[in-house]
C-alpha positions as CSV (number, residue, x, y, z in Angstrom):
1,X,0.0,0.0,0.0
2,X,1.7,3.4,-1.2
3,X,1.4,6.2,1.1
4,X,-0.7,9.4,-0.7
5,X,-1.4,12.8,0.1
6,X,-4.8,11.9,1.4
7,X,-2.8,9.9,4.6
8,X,-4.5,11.2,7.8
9,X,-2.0,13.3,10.3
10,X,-0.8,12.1,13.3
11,X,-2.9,14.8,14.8
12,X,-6.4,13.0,13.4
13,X,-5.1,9.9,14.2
14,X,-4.1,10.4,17.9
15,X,-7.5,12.5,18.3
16,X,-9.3,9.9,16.5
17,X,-8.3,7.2,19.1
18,X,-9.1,9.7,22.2
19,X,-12.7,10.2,20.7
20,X,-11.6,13.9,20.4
21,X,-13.3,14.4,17.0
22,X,-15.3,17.4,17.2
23,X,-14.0,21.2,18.3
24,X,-16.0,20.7,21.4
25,X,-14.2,18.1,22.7
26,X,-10.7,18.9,21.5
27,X,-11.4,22.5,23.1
28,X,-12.0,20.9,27.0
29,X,-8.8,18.9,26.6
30,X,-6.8,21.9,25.0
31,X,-7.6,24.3,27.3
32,X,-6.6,21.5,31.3
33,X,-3.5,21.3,28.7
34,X,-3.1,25.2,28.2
35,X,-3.4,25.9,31.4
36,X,-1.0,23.8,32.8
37,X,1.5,24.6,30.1
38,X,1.3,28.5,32.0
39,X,1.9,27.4,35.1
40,X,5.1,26.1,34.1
41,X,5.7,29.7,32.7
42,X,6.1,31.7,35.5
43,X,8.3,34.8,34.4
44,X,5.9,35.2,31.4
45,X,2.4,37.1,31.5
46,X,-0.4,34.6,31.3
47,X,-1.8,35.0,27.7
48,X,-4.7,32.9,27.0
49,X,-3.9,30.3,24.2
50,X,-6.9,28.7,22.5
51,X,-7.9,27.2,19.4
52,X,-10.6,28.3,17.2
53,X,-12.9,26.0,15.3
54,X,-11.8,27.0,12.2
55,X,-8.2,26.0,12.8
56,X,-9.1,22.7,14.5
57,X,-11.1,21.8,11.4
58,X,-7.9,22.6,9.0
59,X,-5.8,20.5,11.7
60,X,-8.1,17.5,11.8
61,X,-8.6,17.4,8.0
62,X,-5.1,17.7,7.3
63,X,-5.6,20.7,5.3
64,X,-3.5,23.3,7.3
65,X,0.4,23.7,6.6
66,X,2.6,25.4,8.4
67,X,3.0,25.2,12.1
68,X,1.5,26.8,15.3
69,X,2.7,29.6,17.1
70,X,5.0,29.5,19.6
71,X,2.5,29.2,22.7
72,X,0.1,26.9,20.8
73,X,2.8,24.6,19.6
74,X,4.1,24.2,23.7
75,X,0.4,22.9,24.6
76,X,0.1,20.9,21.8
77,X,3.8,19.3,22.2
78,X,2.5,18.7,26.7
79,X,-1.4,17.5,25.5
80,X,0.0,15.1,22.9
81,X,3.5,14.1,23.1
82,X,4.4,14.9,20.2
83,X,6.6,18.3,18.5
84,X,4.3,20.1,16.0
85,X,6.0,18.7,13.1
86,X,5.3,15.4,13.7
87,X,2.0,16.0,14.4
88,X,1.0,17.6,11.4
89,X,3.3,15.0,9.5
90,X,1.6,11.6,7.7
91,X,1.0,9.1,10.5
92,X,2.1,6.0,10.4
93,X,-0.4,3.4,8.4
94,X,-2.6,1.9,11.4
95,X,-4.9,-0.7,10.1
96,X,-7.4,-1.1,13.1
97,X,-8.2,2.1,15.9
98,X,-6.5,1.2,18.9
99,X,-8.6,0.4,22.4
100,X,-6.3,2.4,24.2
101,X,-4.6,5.3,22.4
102,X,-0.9,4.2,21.3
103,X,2.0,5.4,23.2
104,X,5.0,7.6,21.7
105,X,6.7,4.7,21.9
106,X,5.1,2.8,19.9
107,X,4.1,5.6,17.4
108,X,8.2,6.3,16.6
109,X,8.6,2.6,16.4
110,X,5.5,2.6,13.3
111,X,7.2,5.8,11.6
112,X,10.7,4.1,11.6
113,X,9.4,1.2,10.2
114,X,7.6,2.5,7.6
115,X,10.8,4.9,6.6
116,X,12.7,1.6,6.4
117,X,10.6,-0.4,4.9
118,X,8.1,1.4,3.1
119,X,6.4,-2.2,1.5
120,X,5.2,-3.1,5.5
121,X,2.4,-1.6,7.6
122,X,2.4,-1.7,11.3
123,X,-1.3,-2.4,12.9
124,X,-0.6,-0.7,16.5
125,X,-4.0,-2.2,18.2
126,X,-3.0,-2.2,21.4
127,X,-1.6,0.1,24.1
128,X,2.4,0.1,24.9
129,X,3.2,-2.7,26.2
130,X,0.0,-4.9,26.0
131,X,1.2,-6.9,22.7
132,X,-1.6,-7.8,19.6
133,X,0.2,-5.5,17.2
134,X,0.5,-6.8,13.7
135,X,3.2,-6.2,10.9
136,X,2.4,-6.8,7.5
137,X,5.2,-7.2,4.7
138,X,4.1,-6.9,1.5
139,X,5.9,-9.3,-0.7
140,X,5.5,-7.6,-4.1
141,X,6.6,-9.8,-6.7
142,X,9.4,-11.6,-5.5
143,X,7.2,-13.9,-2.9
144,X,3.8,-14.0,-1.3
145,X,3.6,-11.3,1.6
146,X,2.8,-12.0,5.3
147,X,1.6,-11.2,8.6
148,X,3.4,-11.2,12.0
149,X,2.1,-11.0,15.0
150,X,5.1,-8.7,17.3
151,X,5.2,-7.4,21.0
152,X,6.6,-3.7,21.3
153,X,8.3,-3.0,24.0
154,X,10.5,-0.1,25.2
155,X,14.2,-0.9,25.0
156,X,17.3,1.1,26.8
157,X,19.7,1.6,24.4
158,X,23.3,1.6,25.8
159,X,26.1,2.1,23.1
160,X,25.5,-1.1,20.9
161,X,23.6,-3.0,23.3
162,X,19.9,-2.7,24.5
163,X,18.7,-3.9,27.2
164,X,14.8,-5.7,27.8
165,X,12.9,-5.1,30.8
166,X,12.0,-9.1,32.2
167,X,8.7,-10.2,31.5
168,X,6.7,-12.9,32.5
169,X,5.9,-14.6,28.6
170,X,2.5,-14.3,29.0
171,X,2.4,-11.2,30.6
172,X,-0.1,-8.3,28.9
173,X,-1.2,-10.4,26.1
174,X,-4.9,-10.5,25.6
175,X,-6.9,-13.4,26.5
């Protein structure tokens, strides 16, 4: 599956998977995100930082380029995770809407894999940690493609080494 210019954002996707679809919605969150983005500004005067409906519809439909200004890009970078860029950036392909929304983590481990190997998809359907992901390889016309199932999981990279947290095998895995 090629990638087109009709690829949701990052932004739709991670609002998609927090039910945060309409203005309304996005507005509440925003805003406990705003203010607790001032707080952590205390030299500067408190200027109120919103988003208009306008702009969220341009965001969510992927139609706005460009990026925020400065203020609005901090409470978007502490409400999502995320720097502006990358939100406003192709997400990764996601096959099925997560349960639980995916984790940074696991949404830089779907973009790097798709950079790499731009024939694959990367179903995150699960949250960090919880396992049920699927990667799909396309096999083009060399050999039949194929579907693994793969656990995500946080490593500590040290040098040339990383190391695993333990895990009981079974451990997260859905019944």
């Amino acid at each position: 599956m090629s990638r087109t210019a009709a690829a949701p954002t990052l932004f739709r996707v991670l609002c998609q998977e927090r039910r945060w679809t309409t203005w309304e919605t996005f507005a509440i969150h925003f805003d406990k995100a705003a203010s607790a983005a001032m707080l952590g500004q205390p030299l500067r005067r408190p200027r109120p930082v919103t988003v208009a409906r306008r702009t969220f519809d341009r965001w969510f439909t992927g139609t706005w380029c460009g990026l925020p200004r400065p203020d609005t890009y901090r409470v978007l970078e502490q409400l999502f995770g995320f720097a502006a860029e990358e939100l406003f950036r192709p997400a990764p392909a996601v096959l099925r809407p997560a349960a639980v929304p995916a984790g940074p983590e696991q949404i830089r481990s779907a973009q790097s894999i798709e950079a790499r190997w731009a024939t694959s998809r990367l179903s995150l359907t699960a949250a960090a940690g919880r396992g049920g992901d699927t990667w799909e390889l396309d096999g083009r016309r060399v050999f039949d493609g194929t579907s693994l199932a793969i656990h995500l999981q946080v490593a500590d990279a040290r040098g040339s080494s990383a190391r695993l947290p333990v895990t009981e095998p079974d451990q997260g895995l859905p019944t």
